[in-house]
C-alpha positions as CSV (number, residue, x, y, z in Angstrom):
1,X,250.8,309.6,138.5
2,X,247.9,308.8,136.1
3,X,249.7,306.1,134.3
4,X,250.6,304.5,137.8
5,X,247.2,304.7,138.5
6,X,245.8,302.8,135.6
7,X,248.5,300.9,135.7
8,X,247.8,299.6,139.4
9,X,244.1,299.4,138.6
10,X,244.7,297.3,135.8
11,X,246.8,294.6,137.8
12,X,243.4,295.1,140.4
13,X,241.5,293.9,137.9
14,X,243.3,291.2,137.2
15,X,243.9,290.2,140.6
16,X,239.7,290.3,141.1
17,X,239.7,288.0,137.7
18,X,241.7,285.2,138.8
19,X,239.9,285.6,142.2
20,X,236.8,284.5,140.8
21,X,238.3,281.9,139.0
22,X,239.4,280.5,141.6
23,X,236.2,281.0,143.8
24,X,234.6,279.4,140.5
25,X,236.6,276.2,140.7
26,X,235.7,275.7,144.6
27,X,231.8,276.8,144.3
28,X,231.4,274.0,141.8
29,X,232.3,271.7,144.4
30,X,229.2,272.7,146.5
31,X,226.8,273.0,143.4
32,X,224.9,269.7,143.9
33,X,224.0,270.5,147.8
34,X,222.7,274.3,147.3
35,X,219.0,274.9,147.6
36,X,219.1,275.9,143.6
37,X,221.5,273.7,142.3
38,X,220.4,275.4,138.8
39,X,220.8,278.8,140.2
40,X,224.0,277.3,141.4
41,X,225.5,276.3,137.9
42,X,224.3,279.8,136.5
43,X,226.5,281.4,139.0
44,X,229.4,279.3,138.4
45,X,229.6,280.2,134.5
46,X,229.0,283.6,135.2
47,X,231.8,284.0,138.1
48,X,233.9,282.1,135.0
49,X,232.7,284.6,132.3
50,X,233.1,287.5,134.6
51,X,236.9,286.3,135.4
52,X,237.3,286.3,131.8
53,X,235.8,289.9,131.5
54,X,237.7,291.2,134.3
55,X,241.2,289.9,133.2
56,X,240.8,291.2,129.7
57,X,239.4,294.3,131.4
58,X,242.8,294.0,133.3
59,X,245.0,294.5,130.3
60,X,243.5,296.6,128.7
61,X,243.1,299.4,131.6
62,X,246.2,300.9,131.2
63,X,245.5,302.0,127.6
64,X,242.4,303.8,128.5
65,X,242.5,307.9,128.2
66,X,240.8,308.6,131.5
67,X,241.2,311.0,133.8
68,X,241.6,310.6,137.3
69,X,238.6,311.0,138.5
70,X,236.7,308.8,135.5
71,X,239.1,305.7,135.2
72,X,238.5,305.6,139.4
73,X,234.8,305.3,138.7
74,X,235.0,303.4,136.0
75,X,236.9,301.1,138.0
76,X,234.6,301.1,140.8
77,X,231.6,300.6,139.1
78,X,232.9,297.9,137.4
79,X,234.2,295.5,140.1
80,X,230.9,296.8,141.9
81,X,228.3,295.0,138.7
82,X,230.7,292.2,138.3
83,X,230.4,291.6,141.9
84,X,227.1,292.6,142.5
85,X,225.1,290.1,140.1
86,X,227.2,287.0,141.3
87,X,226.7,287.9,144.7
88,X,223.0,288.0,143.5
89,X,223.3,284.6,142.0
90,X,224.7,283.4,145.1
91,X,222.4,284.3,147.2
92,X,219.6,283.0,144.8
93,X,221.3,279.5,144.8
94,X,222.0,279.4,148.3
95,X,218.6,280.7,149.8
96,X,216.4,278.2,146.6
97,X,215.2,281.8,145.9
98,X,215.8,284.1,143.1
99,X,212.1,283.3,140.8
100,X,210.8,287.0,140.6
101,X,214.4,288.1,139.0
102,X,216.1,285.5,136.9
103,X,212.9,283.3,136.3
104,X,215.0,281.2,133.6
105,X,218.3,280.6,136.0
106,X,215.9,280.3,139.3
107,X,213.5,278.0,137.7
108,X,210.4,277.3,140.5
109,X,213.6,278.1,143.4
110,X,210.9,281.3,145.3
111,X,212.0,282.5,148.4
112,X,210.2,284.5,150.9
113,X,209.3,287.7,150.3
114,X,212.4,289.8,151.7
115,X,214.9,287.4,150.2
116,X,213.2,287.9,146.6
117,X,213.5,291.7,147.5
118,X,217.2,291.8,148.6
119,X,218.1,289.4,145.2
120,X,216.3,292.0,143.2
121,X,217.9,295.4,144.6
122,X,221.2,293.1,144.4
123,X,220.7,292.5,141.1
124,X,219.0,295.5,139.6
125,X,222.1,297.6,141.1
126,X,224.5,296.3,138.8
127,X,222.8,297.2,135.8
128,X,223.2,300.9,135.9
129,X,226.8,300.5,137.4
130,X,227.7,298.0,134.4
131,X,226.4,300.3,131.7
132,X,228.6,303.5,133.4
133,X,231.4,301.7,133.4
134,X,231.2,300.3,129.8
135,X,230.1,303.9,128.6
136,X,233.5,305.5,130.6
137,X,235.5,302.7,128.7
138,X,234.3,302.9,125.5
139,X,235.3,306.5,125.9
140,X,238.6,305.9,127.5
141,X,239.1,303.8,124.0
142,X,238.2,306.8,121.7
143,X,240.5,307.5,118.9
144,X,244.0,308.8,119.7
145,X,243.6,307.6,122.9
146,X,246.3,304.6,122.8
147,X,249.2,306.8,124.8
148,X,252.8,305.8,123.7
149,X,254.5,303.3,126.0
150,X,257.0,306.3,127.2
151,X,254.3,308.1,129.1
């Protein structure tokens, strides 16, 4: 059952990392035309780096020595910050907002006062959820955790 699990949450992650990929390749298309073309261009190489992440993420999921309970929050928490901060981006470079969070990506782009505010929660959520999920891998990796290919 747990080996099924990770197992099925690995291909997930996968799945998610080509996803972006592809919604990577089509979003610099439309790069030019958004409001923050800059902000635009940040968010295209960090959809590309996060497809990278989450493929390698991917294949190495079923090797983990989590529990149940810990490889499904794991999980969660990692699709959650990978998609959280480029939906943050996207939003940025869509709405020519995003200044009061990612000053260097956003350049001048400042929007009004409640699109600054839902950029910032956006992006300040992923933080904590990134650094939970890296801590549960990290331990999923710990020694003599590798569990034979017959399990």
């Amino acid at each position: 059952m747990l080996r099924f699990m990770l197992l099925r949450q690995g291909h997930r992650l996968l799945q998610i990392g080509v996803a972006l990929f592809l919604l990577t390749s089509f979003q610099g298309f439309v790069i030019p035309s958004l409001a923050a073309p800059r902000l635009g261009l940040s968010a295209h190489s960090l959809m590309a780096l996060l497809g990278v992440l989450l493929i390698a993420m991917g294949l190495l999921w079923p090797k983990l020595r989590l529990g149940v309970a810990t490889s499904r929050l794991a999980f969660w928490t990692l699709v959650y910050s990978s998609l959280a901060i480029v939906a943050a981006y996207l939003l940025g470079a869509i709405w020519g907002a995003g200044n009061s969070t990612m000053p260097l990506a956003a350049g001048t782009a400042h929007g009004s006062a409640s699109q600054e505010t839902i950029i910032k929660i956006v992006a300040y959520s992923s933080a904590p959820t990134g650094i939970v999920s890296f801590v549960l891998i990290l331990w999923g990796l710990r020694i003599g955790g590798a569990r034979s290919r017959d399990s």
